[in-house]
N, C-alpha and C positions, 0 to 999 in steps of 0.2 A: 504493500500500500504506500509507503515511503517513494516509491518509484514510482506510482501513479501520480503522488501530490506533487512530485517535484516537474513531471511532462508538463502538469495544468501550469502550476506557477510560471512552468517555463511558456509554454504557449500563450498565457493571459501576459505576459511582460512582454512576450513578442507583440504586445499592438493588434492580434487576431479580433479584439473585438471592440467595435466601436464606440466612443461617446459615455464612457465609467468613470474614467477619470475626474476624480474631485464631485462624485455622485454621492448624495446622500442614502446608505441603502441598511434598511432593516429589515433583520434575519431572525427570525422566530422558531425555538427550539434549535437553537446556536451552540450550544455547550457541547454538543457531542455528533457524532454522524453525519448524515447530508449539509446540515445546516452548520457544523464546523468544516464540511470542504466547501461552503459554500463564502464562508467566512475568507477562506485560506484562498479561494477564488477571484473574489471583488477587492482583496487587500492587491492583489498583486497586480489589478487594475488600478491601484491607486483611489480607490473612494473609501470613501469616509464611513463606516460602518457605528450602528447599534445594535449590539446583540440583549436579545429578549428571551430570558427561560426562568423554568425556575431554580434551576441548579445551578444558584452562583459559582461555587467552589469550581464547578465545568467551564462556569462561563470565563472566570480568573486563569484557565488555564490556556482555554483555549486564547486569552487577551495574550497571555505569554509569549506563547507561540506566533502569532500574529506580529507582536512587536519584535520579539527577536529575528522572523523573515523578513521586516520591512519597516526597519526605522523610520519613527515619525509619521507611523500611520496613526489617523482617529480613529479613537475607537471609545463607545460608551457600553456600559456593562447594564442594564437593569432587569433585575428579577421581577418574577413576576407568573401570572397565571394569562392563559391565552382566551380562556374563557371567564376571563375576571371582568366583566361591561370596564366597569366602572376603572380600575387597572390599565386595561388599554386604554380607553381615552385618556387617561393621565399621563401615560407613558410618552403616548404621541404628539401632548399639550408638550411635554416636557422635550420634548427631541425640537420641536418648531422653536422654542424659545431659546435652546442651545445654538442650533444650526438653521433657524429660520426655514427649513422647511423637509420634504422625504421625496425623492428622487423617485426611490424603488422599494416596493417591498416582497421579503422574500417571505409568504406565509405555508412556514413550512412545518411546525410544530403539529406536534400529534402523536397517536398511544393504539398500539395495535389490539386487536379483541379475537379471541380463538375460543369458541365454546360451541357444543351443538347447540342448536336452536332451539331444543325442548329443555334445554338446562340453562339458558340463557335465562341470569337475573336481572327483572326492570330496570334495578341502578346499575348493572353493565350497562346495558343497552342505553339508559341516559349519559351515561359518562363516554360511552364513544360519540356519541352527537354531541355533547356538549363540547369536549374537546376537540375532536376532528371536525366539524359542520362550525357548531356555533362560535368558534374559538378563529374560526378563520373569516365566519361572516363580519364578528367584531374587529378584528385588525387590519381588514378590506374595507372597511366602512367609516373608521377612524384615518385608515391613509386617503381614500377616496378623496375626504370632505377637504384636507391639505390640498389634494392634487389637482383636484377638479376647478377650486379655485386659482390653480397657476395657470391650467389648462395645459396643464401636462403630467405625466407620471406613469410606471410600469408596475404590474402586480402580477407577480406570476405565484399561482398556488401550488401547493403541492397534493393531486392527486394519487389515484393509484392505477395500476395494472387491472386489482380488485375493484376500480370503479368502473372499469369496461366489460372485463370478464368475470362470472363469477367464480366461488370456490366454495365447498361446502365448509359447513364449521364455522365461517366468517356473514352471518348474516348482519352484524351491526357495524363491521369494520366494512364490506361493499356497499350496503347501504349509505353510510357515511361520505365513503370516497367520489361516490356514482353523485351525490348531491352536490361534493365539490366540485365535482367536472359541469356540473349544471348551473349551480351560483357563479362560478367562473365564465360560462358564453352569457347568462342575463346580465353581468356586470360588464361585461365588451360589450354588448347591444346597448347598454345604457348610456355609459362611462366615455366611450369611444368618440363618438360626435364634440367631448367636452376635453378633448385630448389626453387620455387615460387608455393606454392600452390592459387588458391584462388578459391573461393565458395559464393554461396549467399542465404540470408535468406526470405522468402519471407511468412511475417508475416499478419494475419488475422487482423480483430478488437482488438484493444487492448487499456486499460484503462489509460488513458495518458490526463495529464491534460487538454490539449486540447478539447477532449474526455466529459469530465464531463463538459467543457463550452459551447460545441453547446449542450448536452442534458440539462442543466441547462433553454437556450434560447429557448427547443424546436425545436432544426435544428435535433435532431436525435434523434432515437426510442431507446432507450437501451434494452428495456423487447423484442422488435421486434426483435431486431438484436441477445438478449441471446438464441429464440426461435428458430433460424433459425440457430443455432449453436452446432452443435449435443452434444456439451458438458455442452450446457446450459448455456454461460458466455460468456463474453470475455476476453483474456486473460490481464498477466500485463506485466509493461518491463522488470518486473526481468525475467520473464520466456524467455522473449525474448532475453536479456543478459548472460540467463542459455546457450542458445543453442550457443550464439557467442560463449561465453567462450571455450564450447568443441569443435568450426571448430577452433579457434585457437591454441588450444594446440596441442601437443605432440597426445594426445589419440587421434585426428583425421588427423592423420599424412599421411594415404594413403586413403584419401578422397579429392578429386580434381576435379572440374568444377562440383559440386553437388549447385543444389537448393532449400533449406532446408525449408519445407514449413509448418507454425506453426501459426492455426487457426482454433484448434480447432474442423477441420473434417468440416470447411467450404464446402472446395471446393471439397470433396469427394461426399457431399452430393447435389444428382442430384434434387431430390426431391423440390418443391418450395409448 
C-alpha cells in the first residue's frame, strides 16, 4: 500500500489534475481508509484541507503524516458526528469563518451493516440510514448553502458497489448506498444550474485496513472475493482517491449527477 500512496502523490504533484491547488476541501471520515488516501491525495494537490471524524487520535495522525509529506500544508482537525444536524452546521459555520468558504467536499464517512434480514435490529437499520443516508444528506446540505451562494463548488459522495448491485445479508447497508447514488443525481439536477457540481463514487472491495482485520480473524475470504473479481484483486484507496481526484477537478468539469462505479468489473459481472 506504501507503493500505491506514493504513484498517487507522485501523479497528483505531477499537475495530472486540474484546478486543487489552494482549494478548500473537506473530507468526512478522514482519520482512516479512503478518506485518509483521500486526504494524502488533495495534500499533494496543494489544497487546503478539513478533516471531519470522530476519531480524533486518527484524525492527529493522519495530520502527521500529511505534514511531514508536505510542509506547510493547511490543514484543520474537527471531531465530530456526520449525523450530528446541529454538529455539521457548526463545523461548516466554522470552516467559512477560518477560510471564508469550501471548494469541495468529500462526503465520504460511513459504517458498514452485515446481518440477515430477519435478524436485522430497528436500531441497526436506523443507524445505517442515519449515518450513511442522513449523515451525508446533512454535510451536502451544509456545503451546498456555502457553494450555491458562490455559485460554484464540487461534492462528490461516496457510494457503493452495494448501491447498484445487491448482496444478501446487507439489506440496510444497499438500501442506504442505492439512496446515496439517488440524493447525489437530485442534488446535480438541482445544485447544477447554481454552479454546484456533485457526483458519487460507488466503490467495490477495497484493501483498507479494516479489510486485512476481519480476513486476518477469518470474517472474510480474500482469495474468494479476488476470484469473483474479474480483475482478480481488490482494489486500494489510492485508486479510489485516483478517481475522486479527477470528479473534483477542473478535467471533470461537465460531469454532473454521475455514479462512478470502481470495483473492479464486480458488478458487470452476472456470472456467480
Amino acid at each position: 500500500m506504501q507503493d500505491s500512496m506514493a504513484a498517487l502523490v507522485g501523479m497528483a504533484r505531477g499537475n495530472g489534475f486540474a484546478g486543487l491547488a489552494d482549494k478548500v476541501v473537506f473530507i468526512t471520515g478522514a482519520a482512516s481508509g479512503l478518506g485518509r488516501a483521500m486526504a494524502h491525495a488533495f495534500a499533494a494537490c496543494q489544497s487546503r484541507l478539513v478533516l471531519f471524524d470522530m476519531d480524533a487520535e486518527g484524525m492527529e495522525r493522519v495530520r502527521a503524516e500529511l505534514e511531514a509529506a508536505n510542509p506547510g500544508v493547511g490543514i484543520q482537525c474537527r471531531q465530530g458526528l456526520v449525523n450530528d444536524e446541529a454538529a455539521v452546521d457548526q463545523v461548516f459555520a466554522e470552516t467559512e469563518q477560518a477560510w471564508g468558504h469550501v471548494d469541495v467536499l468529500l462526503n465520504n464517512a460511513g459504517i458498514s451493516m452485515n446481518c440477515p434480514t430477519l435478524e436485522l435490529p430497528g436500531d441497526q437499520w436506523r443507524k445505517a440510514m442515519d449515518v450513511n443516508l442522513n449523515g451525508v444528506f446533512y454535510c451536502a446540505r451544509a456545503a451546498g448553502r456555502l457553494m450555491t451562494a458562490r455559485g460554484r463548488g464540487v461534492i462528490v459522495n461516496t457510494s457503493s458497489m452495494y448501491g447498484v448491485v445487491a448482496a444478501p445479508n446487507r439489506a440496510a447497508y444497499c438500501a442506504s448506498k442505492a439512496a446515496v447514488a439517488m440524493l447525489t443525481k437530485s442534488l446535480a439536477v438541482e445544485w447544477g444550474p447554481l454552479g454546484v457540481r456533485v457526483n458519487a463514487i460507488a466503490p467495490g472491495y477495497v484493501r483498507t485496513a479494516l479489510v486485512d482485520d476481519l480476513v486476518a480473524r477469518g470474517r472474510m475470504d480474500l482469495d474468494a472475493l479476488s476470484r469473483r473479481t474479474p480483475l482478480g484483486r481488490l482494489g486500494t484507496p489510492e485508486e479510489i482517491a485516483a478517481l475522486v481526484l479527477f470528479l473534483a477537478s477542473d478535467n471533470a468539469a461537465f460531469i454532473n449527477g454521475h455514479v462512478a462505479v470502481a470495483d473492479g468489473g464486480w458488478s458487470a459481472y452476472g456470472y456467480i
